[in-house]
C-alpha positions as CSV (number, residue, x, y, z in Angstrom):
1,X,-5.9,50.4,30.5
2,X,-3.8,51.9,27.7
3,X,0.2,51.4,27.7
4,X,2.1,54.3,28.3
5,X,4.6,55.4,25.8
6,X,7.7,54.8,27.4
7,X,6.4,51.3,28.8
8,X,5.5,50.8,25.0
9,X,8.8,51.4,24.0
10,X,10.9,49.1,26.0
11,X,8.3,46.6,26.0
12,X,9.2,46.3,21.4
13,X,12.9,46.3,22.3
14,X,12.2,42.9,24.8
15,X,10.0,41.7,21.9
16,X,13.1,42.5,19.1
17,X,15.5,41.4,21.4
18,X,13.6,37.7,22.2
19,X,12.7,37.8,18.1
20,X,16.5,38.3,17.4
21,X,17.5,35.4,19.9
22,X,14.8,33.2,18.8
23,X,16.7,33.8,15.2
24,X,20.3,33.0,16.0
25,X,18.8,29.9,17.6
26,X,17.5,28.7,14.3
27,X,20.5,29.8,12.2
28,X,22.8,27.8,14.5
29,X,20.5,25.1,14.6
30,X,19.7,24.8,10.9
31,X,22.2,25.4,8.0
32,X,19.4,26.2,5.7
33,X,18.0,28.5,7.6
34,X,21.4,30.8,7.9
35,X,21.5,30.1,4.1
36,X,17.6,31.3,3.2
37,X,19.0,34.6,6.1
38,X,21.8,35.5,3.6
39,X,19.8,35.3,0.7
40,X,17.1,37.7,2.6
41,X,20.0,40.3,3.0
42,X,21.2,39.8,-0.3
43,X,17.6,40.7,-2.0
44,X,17.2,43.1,0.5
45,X,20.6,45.2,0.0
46,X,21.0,44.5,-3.9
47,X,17.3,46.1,-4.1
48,X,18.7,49.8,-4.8
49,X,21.6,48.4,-7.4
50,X,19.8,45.4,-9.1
51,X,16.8,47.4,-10.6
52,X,19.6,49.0,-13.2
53,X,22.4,47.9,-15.6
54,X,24.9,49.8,-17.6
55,X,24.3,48.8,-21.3
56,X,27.7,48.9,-23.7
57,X,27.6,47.9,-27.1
58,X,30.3,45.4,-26.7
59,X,31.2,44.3,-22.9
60,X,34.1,42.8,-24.4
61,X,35.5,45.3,-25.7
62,X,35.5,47.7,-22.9
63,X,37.0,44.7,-20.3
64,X,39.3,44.7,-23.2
65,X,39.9,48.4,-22.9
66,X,40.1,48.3,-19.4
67,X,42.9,45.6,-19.0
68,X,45.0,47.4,-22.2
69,X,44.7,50.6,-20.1
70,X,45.6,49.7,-17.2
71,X,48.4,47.4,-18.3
72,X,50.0,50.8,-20.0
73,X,49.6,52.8,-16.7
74,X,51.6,50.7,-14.8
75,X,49.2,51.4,-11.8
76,X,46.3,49.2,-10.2
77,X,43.9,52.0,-9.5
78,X,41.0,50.6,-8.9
79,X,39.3,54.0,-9.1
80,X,39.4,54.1,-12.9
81,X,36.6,51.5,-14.0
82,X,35.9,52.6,-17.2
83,X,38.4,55.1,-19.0
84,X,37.6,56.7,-22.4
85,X,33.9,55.2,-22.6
86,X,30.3,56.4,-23.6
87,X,27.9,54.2,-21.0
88,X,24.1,53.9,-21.3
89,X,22.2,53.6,-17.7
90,X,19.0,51.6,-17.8
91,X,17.5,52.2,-14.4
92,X,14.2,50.1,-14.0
93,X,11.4,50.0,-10.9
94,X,11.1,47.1,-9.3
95,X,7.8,46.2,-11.4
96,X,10.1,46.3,-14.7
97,X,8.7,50.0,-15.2
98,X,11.7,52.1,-16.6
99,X,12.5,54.8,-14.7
100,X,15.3,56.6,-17.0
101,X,17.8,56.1,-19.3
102,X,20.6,58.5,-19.1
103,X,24.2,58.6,-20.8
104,X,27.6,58.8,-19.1
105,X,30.6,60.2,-21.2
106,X,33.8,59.2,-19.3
107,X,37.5,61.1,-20.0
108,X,40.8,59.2,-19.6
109,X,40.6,59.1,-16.2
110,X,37.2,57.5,-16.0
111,X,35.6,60.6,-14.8
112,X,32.6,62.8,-16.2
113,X,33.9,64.6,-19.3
114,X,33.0,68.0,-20.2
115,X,33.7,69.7,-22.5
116,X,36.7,72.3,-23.3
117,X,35.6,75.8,-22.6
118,X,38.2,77.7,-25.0
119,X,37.0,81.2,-22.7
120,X,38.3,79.8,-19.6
121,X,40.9,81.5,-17.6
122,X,40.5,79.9,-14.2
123,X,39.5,76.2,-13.4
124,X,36.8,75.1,-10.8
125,X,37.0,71.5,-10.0
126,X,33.9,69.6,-7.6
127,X,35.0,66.5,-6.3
128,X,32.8,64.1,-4.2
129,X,30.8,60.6,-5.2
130,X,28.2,59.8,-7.1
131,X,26.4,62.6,-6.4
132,X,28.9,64.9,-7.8
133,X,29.7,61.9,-10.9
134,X,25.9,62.8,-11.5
135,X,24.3,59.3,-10.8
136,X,20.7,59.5,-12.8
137,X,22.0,62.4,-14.8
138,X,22.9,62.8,-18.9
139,X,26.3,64.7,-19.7
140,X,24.2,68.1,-19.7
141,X,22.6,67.5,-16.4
142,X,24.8,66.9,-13.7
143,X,25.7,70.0,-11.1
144,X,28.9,70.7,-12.9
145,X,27.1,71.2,-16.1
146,X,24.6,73.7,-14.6
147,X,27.6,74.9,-12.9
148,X,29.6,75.9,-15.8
149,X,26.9,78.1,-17.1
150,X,27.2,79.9,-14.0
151,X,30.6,80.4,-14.0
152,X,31.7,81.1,-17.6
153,X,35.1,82.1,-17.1
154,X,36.3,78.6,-15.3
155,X,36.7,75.5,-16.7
156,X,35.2,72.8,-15.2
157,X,36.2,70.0,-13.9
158,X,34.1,66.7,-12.3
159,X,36.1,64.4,-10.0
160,X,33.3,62.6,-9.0
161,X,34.1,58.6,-7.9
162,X,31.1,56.7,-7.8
163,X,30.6,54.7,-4.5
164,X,33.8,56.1,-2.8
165,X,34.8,58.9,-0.4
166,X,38.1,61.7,0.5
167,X,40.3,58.4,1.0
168,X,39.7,57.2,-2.8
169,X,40.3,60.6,-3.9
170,X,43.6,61.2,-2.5
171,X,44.3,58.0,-3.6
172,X,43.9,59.2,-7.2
173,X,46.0,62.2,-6.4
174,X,48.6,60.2,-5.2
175,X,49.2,58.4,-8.8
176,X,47.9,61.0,-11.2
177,X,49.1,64.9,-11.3
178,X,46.1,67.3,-12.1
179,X,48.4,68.5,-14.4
180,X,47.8,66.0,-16.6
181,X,44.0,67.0,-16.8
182,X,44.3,70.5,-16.0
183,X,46.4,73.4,-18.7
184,X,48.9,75.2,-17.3
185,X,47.4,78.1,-18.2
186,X,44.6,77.2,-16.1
187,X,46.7,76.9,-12.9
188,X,44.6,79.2,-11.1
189,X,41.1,78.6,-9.7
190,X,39.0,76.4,-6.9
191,X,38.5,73.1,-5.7
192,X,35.3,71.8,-3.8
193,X,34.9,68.5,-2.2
194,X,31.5,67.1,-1.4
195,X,31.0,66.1,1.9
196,X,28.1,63.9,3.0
197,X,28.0,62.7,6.7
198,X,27.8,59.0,5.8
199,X,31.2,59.4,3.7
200,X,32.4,59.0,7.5
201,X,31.7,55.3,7.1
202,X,33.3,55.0,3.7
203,X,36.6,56.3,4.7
204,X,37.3,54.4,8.3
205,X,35.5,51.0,6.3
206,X,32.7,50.3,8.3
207,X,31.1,46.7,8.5
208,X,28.1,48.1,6.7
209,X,30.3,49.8,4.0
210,X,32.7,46.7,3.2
211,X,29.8,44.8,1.7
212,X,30.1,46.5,-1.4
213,X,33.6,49.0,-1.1
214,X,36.4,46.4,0.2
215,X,38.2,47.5,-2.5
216,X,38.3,51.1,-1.8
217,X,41.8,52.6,-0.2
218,X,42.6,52.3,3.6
219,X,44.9,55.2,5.5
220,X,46.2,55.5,8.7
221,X,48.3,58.0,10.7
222,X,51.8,55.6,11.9
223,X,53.3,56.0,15.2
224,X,55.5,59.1,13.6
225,X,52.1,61.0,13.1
226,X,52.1,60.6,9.1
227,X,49.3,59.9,6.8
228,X,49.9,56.9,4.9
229,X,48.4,54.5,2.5
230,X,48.3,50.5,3.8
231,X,45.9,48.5,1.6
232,X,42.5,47.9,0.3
233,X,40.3,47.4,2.8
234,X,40.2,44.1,2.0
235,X,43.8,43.5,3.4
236,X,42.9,44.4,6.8
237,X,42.1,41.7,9.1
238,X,39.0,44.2,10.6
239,X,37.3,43.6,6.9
240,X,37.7,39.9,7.2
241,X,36.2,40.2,10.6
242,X,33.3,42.4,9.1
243,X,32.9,39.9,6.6
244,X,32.2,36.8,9.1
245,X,29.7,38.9,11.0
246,X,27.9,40.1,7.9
247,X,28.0,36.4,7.1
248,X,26.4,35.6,10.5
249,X,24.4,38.4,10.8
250,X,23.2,39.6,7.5
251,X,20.3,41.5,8.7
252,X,21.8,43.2,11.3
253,X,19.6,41.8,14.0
254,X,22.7,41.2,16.7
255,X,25.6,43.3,15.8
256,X,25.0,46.9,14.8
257,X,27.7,48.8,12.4
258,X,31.1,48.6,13.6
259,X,33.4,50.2,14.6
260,X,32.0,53.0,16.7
261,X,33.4,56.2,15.4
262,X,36.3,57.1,17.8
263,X,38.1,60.8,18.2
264,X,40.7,58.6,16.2
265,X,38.8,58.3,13.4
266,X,37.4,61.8,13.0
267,X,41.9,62.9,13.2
268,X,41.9,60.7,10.5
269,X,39.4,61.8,8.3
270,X,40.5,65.9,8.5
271,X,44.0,64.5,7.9
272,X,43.3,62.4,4.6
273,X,41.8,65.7,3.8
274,X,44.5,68.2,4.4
275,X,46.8,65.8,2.6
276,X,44.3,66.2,-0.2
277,X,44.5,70.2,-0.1
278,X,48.4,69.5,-0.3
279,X,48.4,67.4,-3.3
280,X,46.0,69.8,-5.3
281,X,47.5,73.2,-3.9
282,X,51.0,71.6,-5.2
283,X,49.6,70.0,-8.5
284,X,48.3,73.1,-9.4
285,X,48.9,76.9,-7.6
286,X,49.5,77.5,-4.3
287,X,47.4,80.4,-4.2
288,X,44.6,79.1,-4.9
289,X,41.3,77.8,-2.8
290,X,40.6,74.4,-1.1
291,X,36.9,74.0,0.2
292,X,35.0,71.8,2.0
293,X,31.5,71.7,1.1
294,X,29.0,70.0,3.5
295,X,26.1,68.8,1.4
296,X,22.8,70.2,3.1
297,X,20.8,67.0,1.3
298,X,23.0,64.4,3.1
299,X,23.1,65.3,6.6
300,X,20.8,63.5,8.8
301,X,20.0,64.8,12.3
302,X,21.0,61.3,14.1
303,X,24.8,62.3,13.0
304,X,24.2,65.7,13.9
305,X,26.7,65.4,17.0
306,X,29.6,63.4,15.1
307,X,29.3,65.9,12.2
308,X,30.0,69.3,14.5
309,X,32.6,67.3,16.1
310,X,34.4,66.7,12.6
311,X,33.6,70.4,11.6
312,X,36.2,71.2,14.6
313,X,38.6,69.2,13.4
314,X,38.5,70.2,9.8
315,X,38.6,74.0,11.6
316,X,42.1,73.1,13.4
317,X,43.4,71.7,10.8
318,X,42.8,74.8,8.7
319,X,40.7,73.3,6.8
320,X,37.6,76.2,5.1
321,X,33.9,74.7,4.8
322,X,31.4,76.3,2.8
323,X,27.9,75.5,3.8
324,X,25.7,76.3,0.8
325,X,21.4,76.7,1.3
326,X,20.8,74.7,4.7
327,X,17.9,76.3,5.4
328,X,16.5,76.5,1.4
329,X,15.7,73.1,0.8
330,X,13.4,71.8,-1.9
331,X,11.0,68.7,-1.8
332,X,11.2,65.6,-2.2
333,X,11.0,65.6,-6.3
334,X,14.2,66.4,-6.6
335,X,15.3,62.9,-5.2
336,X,14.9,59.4,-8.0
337,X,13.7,56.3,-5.9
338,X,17.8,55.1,-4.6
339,X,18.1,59.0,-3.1
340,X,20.1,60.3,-5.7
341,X,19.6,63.9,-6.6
342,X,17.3,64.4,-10.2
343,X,18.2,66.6,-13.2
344,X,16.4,69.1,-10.8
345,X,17.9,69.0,-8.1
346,X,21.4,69.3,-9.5
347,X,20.2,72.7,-11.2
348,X,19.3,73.4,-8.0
349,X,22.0,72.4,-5.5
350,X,24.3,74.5,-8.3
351,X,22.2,77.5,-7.6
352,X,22.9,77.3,-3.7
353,X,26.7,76.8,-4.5
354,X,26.9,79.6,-6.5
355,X,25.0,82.2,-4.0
356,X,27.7,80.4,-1.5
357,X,30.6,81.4,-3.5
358,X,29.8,85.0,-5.0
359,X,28.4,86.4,-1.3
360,X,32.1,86.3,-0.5
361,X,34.5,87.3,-3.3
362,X,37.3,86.5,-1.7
363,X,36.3,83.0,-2.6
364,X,36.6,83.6,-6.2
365,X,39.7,85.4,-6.4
C-alpha cells in the first residue's frame, strides 16, 4: 500500500523533528560533539566565501592605508574597507579549478571607480550591494559600466557596498556629502537603489545575517517617531542573543531565523529609505528623481507576501519603484556558482533598466 502524499509529508517532519532531538541530546551530552556541530556549520557557510581571496601586492600596505585613512577622516565608517585601491579577485571551485580572476578599482570612498565622462551633464547614480559593486565583474563589466554606454549624457556613479543593505547606505550619507563625489555642475540627474527581498534581513539584523554583518549599522524609529542611528549590530543585546543560538544551533535544526518580520519592521525599512531620498535630494537637487528598483533576479516567491506588503509601505511613504523586465528573464548562465550575476547578466539587467527608464520620460527629466 503506497503512502499518500500528505501522510508522506508529515510523517519526514516527525522523522526531522525526532533526528533534530536526538541531536541536541548529543550536543548537551557531549562537548565534542557541539564542537565537531560548529565546525560542520562553519565548512558549510564559509563554502560560498572561502573558494576566493582578494590578492594585493602588499597586504601591508593597504592595512597601512586603511588605518592612515581613516585616522584623517575622523570617522569609524566601517563601510569604507579599502579606499583608493586596485584589488585582484581569485575566485576558485571547490576542486581548486579557477573560476575567474577579475580586477576591482576602488575611488576614495572605497566604491567602484569609473571613470570621468567630460560629456556629462546630468549624473545617474545605482546604489545597492554587491550586485550593484559588481561582485565577479572587471571595471568594464559591471551594470554601471554597460549602463554608461547607454546613457551617454550622465555621469555615472556606483554606490554599491558589498555585503550590506539601505541601512549601510544611509549610514554613508550621513558622514559623507555626495557633493564631495558628485560636481556641482552635475547637480541634476537620478538615483536608483537596488532592492533585493533578502536585504529585508540585512537591515532589521536577522540571526542568520549577524553571522557575518554584526558590524553593519542598526536604526530605529524612538518613541518621538524619528529615524535614528543606535549602534552596530553588535551592540544590541538581540545580536548577542543571535550569537548564543547560532552557537547552539549552528545548523539551524531547532531555531529557525529570528526575528519574525513584524509590520514594525517593514515601517522601518521604508523609513531608512525615505531618510535616504532626503539626504540625496538635499546633497544634490531637489528636483531631481529617487527610485526604488526591485531586482526581478532576487525575488523569491516564498517572500512574495512580505515583499507586496513592503511595496505598500514604500507607496505611502511616497516612495516611486521601478520594476524593470519581471517577466523577461534569462537562464541560468548568467549566474557564477555563489548566485552572483556574470559579465552577462549585468549587460543584461542594464538593458531592462534602461527600457524601464526611457518608456516614461518623465523619469529622465
Amino acid at each position: 500500500m503506497e503512502m499518500q502524499p500528505d501522510v508522506y509529508h508529515h510523517f519526514n517532519i516527525i522523522l526531522n523533528n525526532l533526528r533534530k532531538i536526538l541531536t541536541l541530546i548529543l550536543i548537551c551530552a557531549s562537548p565534542k560533539a557541539l564542537c565537531e556541530e560548529v565546525q560542520k556549520f562553519k565548512k558549510i557557510n564559509s563554502s560560498g566565501l572561502n573558494y576566493y581571496q582578494f590578492i594585493t601586492a602588499d597586504v601591508d600596505m593597504r592595512s597601512a592605508e586603511f588605518k592612515k585613512y581613516q585616522s584623517v577622516q575622523k570617522i569609524a565608517n566601517p563601510q569604507i574597507e579599502f579606499p583608493n585601491m586596485r584589488l585582484t579577485h581569485l575566485a576558485l571551485e571547490e576542486n581548486g579549478k579557477r573560476e575567474f580572476v577579475k580586477t576591482y578599482t576602488l575611488n576614495q570612498f572605497g566604491f567602484r571607480k569609473i571613470a570621468i565622462n567630460q560629456k556629462a551633464k546630468q549624473h545617474f547614480i545605482m546604489a545597492g550591494d554587491s550586485h550593484i559593486f559588481g561582485h565577479g565583474c572587471n571595471d568594464d563589466e559591471t551594470i554601471t559600466s554597460f549602463l554608461a554606454e547607454k546613457f551617454p549624457d550622465y555621469q555615472m556613479v556606483n554606490l554599491g557596498i558589498s555585503g550590506s543593505a539601505g541601512n549601510s547606505l544611509l549610514f554613508f550619507l550621513d558622514h559623507y556629502n555626495l557633493k564631495t563625489m558628485i560636481s556641482s555642475k552635475l547637480d541634476r540627474g537620478i538615483f536608483i537603489y537596488d532592492f533585493s527581498d533578502y536585504l529585508i534581513e540585512r537591515m532589521i539584523g536577522s540571526k542568520n545575517f549577524i553571522r557575518w554583518g554584526w558590524m553593519q549599522p542598526a536604526y530605529e524609529i524612538n518613541s518621538k517617531g524619528k529615524l535614528v542611528f543606535i549602534d552596530s549590530f553588535n551592540g544590541l543585546w538581540a545580536t548577542k542573543f543571535f550569537k548564543f543560538i547560532n552557537l547552539i544551533d549552528p545548523n539551524n535544526y531547532f531555531i529557525a531565523n529570528l526575528p519574525k518580520i513584524t509590520d514594525d519592521h517593514l515601517k522601518l525599512i521604508a523609513r531608512i529609505f525615505v531618510e535616504m531620498k532626503k539626504k540625496y535630494l538635499s546633497q544634490t537637487n531637489i528636483a531631481n528623481h529617487f527610485y526604488i528598483q526591485l531586482n526581478p533576479f532576487f525575488l523569491e516567491e516564498d517572500n512574495k507576501m512580505i515583499v507586496q506588503k513592503l511595496i505598500v509601505k514604500f507607496k505611502a511613504e511616497g516612495l516611486e519603484l521601478l520594476s524593470p523586465g519581471r517577466n523577461k528573464l534569462m537562464a541560468e548562465h548568467i549566474y557564477l556558482r555563489d548566485r552572483h550575476l556574470t559579465p552577462e547578466g549585468h549587460r543584461f539587467y542594464a538593458n531592462l533598466i534602461t527600457d524601464e527608464l526611457k518608456h516614461s520620460k518623465d523619469r529622465l527629466k
